[in-house]
Structures are given as C-alpha cells and as structure tokens.
VEXKOLKOL-296135 format. One line per 3 residues: number of its first residue (from 1); for each residue x, y, z of C-alpha. Coordinates in steps of 0.001 Angstrom, whole numbers. Last residue first. Example, Ala and Ser with C-alpha at 12.3 -4.5 7.8 and 13.67 -1.06 7.14 Angstrom:
<sites>
2	13670,-1060,7140 | 12300,-4500,7800
</sites>
This chain:
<sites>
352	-15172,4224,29384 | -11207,3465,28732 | -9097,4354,31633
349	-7062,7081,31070 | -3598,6216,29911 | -630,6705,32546
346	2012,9587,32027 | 5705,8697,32452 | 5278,5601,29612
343	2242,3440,29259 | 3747,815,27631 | 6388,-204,29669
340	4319,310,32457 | 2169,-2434,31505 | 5057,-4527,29813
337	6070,-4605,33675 | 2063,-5590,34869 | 2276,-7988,32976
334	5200,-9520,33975 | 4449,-9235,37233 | 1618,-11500,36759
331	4403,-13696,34723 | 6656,-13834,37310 | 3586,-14521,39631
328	2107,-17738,37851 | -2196,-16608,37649 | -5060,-17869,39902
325	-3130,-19272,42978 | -596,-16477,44337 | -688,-13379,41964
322	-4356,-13436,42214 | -4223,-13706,46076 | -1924,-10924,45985
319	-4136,-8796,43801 | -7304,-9162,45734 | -6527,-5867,47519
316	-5643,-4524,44017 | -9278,-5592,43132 | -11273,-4072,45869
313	-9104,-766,45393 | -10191,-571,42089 | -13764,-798,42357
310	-13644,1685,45019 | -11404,4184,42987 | -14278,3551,40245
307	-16744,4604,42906 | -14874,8001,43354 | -14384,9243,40116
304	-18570,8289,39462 | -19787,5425,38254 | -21291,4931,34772
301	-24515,3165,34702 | -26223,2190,31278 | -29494,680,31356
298	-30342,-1805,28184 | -33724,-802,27187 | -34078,-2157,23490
295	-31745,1307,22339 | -29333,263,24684 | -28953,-3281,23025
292	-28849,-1927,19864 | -25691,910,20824 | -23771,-1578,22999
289	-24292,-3727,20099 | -22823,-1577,17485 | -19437,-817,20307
286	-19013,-4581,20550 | -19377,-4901,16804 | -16486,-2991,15726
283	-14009,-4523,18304 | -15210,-8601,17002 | -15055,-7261,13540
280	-11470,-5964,14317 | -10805,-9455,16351 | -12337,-11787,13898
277	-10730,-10427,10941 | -7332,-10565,12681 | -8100,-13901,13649
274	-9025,-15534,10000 | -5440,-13568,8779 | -3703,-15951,11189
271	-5706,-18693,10318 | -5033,-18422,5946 | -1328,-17591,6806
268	-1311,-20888,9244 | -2846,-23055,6509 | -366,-21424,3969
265	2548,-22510,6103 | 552,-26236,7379 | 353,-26923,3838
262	3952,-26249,2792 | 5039,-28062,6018 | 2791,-31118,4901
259	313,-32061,7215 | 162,-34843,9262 | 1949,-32947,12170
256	-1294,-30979,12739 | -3041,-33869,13690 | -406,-34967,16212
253	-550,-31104,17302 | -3708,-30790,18341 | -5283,-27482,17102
250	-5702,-24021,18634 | -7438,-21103,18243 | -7586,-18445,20623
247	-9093,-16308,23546 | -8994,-12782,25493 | -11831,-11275,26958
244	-10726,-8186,28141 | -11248,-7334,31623 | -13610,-5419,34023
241	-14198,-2310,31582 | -16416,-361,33779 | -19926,682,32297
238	-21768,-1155,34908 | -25009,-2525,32702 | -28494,-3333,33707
235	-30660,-4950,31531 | -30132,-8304,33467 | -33151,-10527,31463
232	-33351,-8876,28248 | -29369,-8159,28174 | -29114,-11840,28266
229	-30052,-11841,24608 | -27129,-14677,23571 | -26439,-12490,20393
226	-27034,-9284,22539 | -24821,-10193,25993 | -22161,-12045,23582
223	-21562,-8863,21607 | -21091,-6513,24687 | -18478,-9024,26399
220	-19798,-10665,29429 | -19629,-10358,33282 | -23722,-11842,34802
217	-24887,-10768,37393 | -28110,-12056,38840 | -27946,-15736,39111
214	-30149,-18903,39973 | -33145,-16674,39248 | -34864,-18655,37212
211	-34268,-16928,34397 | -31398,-15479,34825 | -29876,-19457,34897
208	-31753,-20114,31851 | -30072,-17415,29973 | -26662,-18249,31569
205	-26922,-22113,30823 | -25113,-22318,27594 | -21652,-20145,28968
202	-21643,-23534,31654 | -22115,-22477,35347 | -20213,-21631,38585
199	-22135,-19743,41351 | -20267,-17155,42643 | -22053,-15110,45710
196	-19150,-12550,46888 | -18066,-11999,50614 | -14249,-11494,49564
193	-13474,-15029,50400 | -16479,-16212,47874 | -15190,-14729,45062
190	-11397,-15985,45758 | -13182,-19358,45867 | -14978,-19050,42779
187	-11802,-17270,40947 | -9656,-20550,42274 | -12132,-22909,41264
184	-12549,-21812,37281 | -14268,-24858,36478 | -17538,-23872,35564
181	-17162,-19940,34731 | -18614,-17808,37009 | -22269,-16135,37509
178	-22712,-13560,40267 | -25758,-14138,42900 | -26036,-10597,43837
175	-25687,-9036,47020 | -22014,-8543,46648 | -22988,-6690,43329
172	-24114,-3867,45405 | -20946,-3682,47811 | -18404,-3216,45226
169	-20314,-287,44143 | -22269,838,41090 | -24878,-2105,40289
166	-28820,-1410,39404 | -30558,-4633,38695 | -30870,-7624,37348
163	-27015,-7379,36501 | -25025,-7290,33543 | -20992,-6515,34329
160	-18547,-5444,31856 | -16414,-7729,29919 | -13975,-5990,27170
157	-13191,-6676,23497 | -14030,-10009,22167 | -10503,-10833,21760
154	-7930,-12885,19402 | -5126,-14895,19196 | -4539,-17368,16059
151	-3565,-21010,14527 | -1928,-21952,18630 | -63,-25315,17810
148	-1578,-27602,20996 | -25,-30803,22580 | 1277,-29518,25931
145	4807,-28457,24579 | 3031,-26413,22261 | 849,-24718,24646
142	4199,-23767,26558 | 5654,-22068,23252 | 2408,-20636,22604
139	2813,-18997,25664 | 6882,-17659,25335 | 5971,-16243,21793
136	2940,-14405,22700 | 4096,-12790,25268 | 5341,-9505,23769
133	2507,-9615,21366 | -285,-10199,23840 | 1169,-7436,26211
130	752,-4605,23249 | -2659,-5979,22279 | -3674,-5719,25699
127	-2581,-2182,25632 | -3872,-1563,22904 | -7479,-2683,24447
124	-7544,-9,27209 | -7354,-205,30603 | -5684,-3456,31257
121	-5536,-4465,34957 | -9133,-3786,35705 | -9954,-7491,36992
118	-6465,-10133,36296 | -7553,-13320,35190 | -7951,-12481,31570
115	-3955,-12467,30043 | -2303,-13752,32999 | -4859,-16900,32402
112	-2519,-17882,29255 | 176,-18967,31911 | -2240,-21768,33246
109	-1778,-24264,30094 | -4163,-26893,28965 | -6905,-25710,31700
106	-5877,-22211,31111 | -7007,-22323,27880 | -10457,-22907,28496
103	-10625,-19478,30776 | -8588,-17822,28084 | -11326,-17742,25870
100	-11721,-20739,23246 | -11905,-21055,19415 | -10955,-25398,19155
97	-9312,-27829,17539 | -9057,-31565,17117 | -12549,-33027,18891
94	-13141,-36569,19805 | -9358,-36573,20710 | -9794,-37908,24231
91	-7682,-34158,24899 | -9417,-31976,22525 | -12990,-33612,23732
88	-11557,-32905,27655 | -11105,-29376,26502 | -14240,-28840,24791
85	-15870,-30316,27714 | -14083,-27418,30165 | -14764,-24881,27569
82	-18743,-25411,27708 | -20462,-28464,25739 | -19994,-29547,21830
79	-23124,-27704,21055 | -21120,-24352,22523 | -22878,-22525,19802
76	-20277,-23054,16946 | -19113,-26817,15717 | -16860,-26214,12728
73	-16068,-29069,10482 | -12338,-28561,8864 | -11157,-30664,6220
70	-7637,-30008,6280 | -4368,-29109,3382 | -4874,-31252,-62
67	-1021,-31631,-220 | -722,-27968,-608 | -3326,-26030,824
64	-6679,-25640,-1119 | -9120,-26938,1512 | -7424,-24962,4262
61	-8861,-21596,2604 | -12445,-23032,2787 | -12413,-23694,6159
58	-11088,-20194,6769 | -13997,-18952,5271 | -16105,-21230,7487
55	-14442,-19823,10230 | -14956,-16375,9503 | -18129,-17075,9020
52	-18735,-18374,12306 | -17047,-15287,14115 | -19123,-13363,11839
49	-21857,-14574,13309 | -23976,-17454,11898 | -23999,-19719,14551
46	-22807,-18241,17587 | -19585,-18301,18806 | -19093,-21130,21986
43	-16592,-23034,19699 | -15616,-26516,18641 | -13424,-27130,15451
40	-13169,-30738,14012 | -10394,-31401,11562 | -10589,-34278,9072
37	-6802,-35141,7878 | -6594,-34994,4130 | -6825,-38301,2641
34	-9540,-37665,257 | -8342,-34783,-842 | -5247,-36281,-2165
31	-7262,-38487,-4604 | -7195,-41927,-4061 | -5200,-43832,-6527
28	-2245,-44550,-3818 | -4518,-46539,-1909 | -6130,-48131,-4976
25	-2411,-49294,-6018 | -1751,-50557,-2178 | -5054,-52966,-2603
22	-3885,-53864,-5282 | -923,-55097,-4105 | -2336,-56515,-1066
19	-4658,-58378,-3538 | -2076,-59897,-5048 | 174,-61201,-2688
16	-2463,-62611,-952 | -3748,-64137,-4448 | 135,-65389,-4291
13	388,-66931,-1236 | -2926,-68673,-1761 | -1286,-70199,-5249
10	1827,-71223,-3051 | -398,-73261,-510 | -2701,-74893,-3149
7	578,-76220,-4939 | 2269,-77141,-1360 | -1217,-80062,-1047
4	-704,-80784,-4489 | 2795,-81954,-3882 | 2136,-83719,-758
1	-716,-85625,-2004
</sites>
C-alpha cells in the first residue's frame, strides 16, 4: 500500500515536472513581438491631425526596434480625460505615456511650469527654443527621478486670447469669465487676486462651456482654436502672444526599463525625430489657421504701443507672486537670465 501509494506521488511529480517544462519551451517559442511591452499614449491632439499622425508613424517606427521594441496605442482627443486624469492614469498605470502641455507636467514635476507659467515672458519662439535647450537637461533629469523618461519636447506655438467679444486692455478681459486649466490652483487664485473671473475647466468642455455662457475668454494656441472650432463661438482675437504652449512626451519608466538598450536607442531616435516634426508642422499650421479662421470671421485686434505697455505692466506686477507659488524662483530667474543671454545689448521686438 505504501509503495504504490509513493509510486502515484513520484509519477505526479513528474507530469508537474513536465508540463512546467513545456510550458517554459512555449514561452520561449513565442515570437518576440508578442512579448513586447504594450504602450498606451493619451493626448488632447485631435484625431487625425498631424499631431496624430505623427504618432502613429512613430508607432510604427517602435514596432521594428531591436528586441521587438513597443506596441504603442495612441488615445488622441482627450478621450482618456483632461491632463490632470491623464496624469493620475500614468501614475495607477492604466495609461504608460502621454503628449501633454506643461500644465500636466507640472503636476509630476513643477520646474517644467517655468517654461508656460510665466505671461509675455518669451517674445518670440527662438527664444523659447533657446531656454528649452539650456534646461532641458536639468528637467528631464527631475522627471526622471519622478518615474518619467521624457521621448520629446515640443510646442504649439503661442496662446493668444479668444473672447466673446472685443478685448484690448487689462481691464476688458477682467469682465469676462476667463477659462483656466482644472487644476492649476495657484494661476486661479492669482487670477482672482488681480480682480479676474477664472473658472477652471477640462480642455473637452471649452466648446460647451462658450456655449452656455459659463466662460468668455478663452487663451489657446491658433491650431487648437480651429480644430476644436471655438473661434465660432469667441471670434474675437487679442493679437498678443501671451505664452508659448510648451509640452512633451513622456513614458513611465518601469515600462521603459523592459526594453532592451538597443531598442530603447532607436526608439528614442524614432521619438525625438516624431517631435521635431510635430513642432515645425505644429509652427506652420498655427500661422495657416490664423489665416482660415480669419477668413470664417475671426476678428483680429492688435493693441496699440501703449496698451501692450498695459498688458505688460499687469504681468510684471504679478511677477513676484509668480516667482513665489506658481513657478521655483532660481529657476524663474533662470529664465529670465538665459533671456538676456539671448537677447544680447539690443532686445528683440516682440513678435505680432
């Protein structure tokens, strides 16, 4: 009894035996691709623009890395939720990567904000460009260290101010019920201190928000105000460049770190080229949908000399406050050092 009782015992020990071995022989079957890690990509971009595409393209390129590279799914039209949700999906890890403005990525790490979070600062966009690459190291340094590898920088050119109706002054947008991101506290309550009307929203409710009324002013990038057609509703535009709107691509870092270093170099080749495509199309087609959008009865107010000194006198009065709770002040003054730097003796002219 004994005996045929340690007979069954051994012959179950070995069909476990055996079927983990197979089971490690099927595992090691599978083809490469099938193992690749599966990256998810949210983004506010529109379906279909060439931000999309460029994506997609991209997609394509990570496919053939080395050691079968990333799948990547891309999400576009802010169907995964604003920046704020995006960022909560990167951290719960329901999402891996994400294109996001500065706004998003100052809620994984708040130096990025000295990029965006400073009104009329940057006059033209070579000089952002010049800033971004002397501080591009340093930040994606710090985004590291919080969990992200930063794939690419890029811009959407510069925000300008869409209202309901006629704006020129500091004083005539006070009257206006001025849309803000949702979760950007410290600009809402730096709005309001100055005698502003914030009212914080997602990116996906601004054409139902004009709507209804719930806001009047909306600050966007040219080629966001057509493809979203919030132009129809506020078809009045200041023609002051506000600030650029400056965003990335980033991807968490434990799913990175499954990748082979040769796949993660030619992955990172393949992104870095993906964001200089998006930010000279991005540049190109700001100016094209100025143009449409003007031609469908966008208004176009430029202020005089004198208003613009108004403008920017608000602002540098705000400065302080900026430097103090919205954006770290050695890098602030930072900014405003490469700034200089770059602009020599002789100041560029603001950029119309």
């Amino acid at each position: 009894m004994r005996k045929r009782w340690y007979k069954e015992r051994v012959l179950k020990m070995l069909r476990r035996t055996l079927c983990c071995s197979i089971g490690v022989a099927l595992l090691a079957a599978v083809p490469a691709a099938a193992r690749t890690p599966r990256v998810k990509l949210a983004t506010l971009a529109p379906k279909n623009s060439s931000y999309h595409k460029h994506l997609l393209a991209m997609g394509e390129q990570w496919k053939k890395a080395p050691g079968g590279g990333a799948n990547l799914v891309v999400y576009p039209d802010g169907v995964q939720g604003g920046e704020a949700a995006v960022v909560q999906k990167l951290r719960a890890g329901q999402l891996q990567a994400a294109m996001i403005t500065a706004v998003g990525l100052s809620d994984i790490e708040g130096s990025v904000a000295a990029l965006q979070n400073t009104p009329l600062l940057f006059r033209t966009l070579e000089e952002l460009d010049h800033v971004r690459d002397k501080m591009r190291a340093d930040m994606e340094k710090k985004l590291a260290d919080r969990g992200f590898v930063v794939l690419f920088w890029t811009d959407a050119g510069f925000v300008h101010f869409y209202t309901t109706e006629p704006v020129l002054r500091p004083g005539d947008i006070r009257k206006l019920k001025l849309f803000v991101w949702q979760g950007d506290n410290d600009f809402v309550d730096m709005l309001k201190g100055a005698g502003y009307q914030p009212v914080p929203l997602e990116t996906t409710d601004i054409y139902t928000g004009l709507q209804s009324g719930m806001i009047q002013a909306v600050p966007a990038p040219a080629g966001f105000a057509l493809s979203t057609q919030l132009f129809t509703k506020a078809n009045h535009m200041l023609n002051l460049p506000w600030a650029p709107l400056v965003g990335a691509a980033v991807v968490d870092r434990k799913v990175w770190d499954q990748i082979p270093a040769a796949g993660q170099q030619a992955m990172l080749a393949a992104a870095r080229e993906t964001g200089r495509k998006i930010k000279t199309d991005s540049r190109i087609e700001a100016d094209k949908a100025l143009e449409t959008m003007k031609g469908r009865g966008l208004q176009v107010h430029t202020p005089t000399p004198q208003m613009e000194g108004e403008w920017r006198m608000a602002i540098e009065f705000a400065y302080p406050y900026i430097r103090e709770n919205m954006v770290p002040a050695a890098l602030f003054d930072e900014v405003r050092r490469l700034l200089k730097e770059y602009r020599g003796p002789a100041a560029a002219p603001a950029k119309k």
